[in-house]
N, C-alpha and C positions, 0 to 999 in steps of 0.2 A: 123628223122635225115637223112640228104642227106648222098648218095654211099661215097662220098669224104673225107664227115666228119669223117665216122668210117673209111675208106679202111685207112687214114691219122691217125688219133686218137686210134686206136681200142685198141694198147697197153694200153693208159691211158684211156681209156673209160672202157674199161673191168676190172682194177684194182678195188681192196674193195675199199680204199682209194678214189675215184675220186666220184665211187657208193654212201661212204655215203653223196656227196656233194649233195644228191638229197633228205637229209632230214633236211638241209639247206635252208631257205629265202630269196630271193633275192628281190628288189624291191617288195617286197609286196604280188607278184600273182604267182613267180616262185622260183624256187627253184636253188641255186646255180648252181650247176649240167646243167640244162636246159639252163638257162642265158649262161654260157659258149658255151656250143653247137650251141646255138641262133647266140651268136655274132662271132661263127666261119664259120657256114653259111651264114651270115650276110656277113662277111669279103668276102670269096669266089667269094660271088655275085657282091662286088665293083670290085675286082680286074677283073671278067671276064666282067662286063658291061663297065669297063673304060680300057679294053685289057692291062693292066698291068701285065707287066712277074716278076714274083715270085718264090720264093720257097713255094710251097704250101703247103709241109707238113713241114716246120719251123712256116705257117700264122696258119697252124689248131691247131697245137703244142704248141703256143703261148697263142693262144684265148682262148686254152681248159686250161688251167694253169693260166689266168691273173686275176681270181678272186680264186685260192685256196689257202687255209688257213689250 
């Protein structure tokens, strides 16, 4: 997990709640929990490769939430 992702997410990453999304399935090979973190690093990396000015802890905030249930 990159510096950003937690220093941005740590509140919900560190919650029980978010933790047990990590013994959830996600496409097949990963686990809820990951997939989110994935596609928020993911996210990070378009917006700094395409210099897009953001709110970056609304994009980690988002990502890390768009697949909980």
């Amino acid at each position: 997990m990159s510096d950003k992702v937690f220093y941005y997410g740590r509140n919900i990453i560190n919650s029980d709640i978010f933790q047990k999304m990590n013994k959830f399935m996600q496409h097949r090979q990963t686990t809820t929990m990951e997939h989110s973190v994935n596609v928020a690093e993911k996210a990070l990396d378009f917006v700094e490769r395409h210099h897009i000015k953001c709110d970056e802890e609304s994009l980690v905030i988002g990502c890390l939430l768009h697949a909980f249930f």
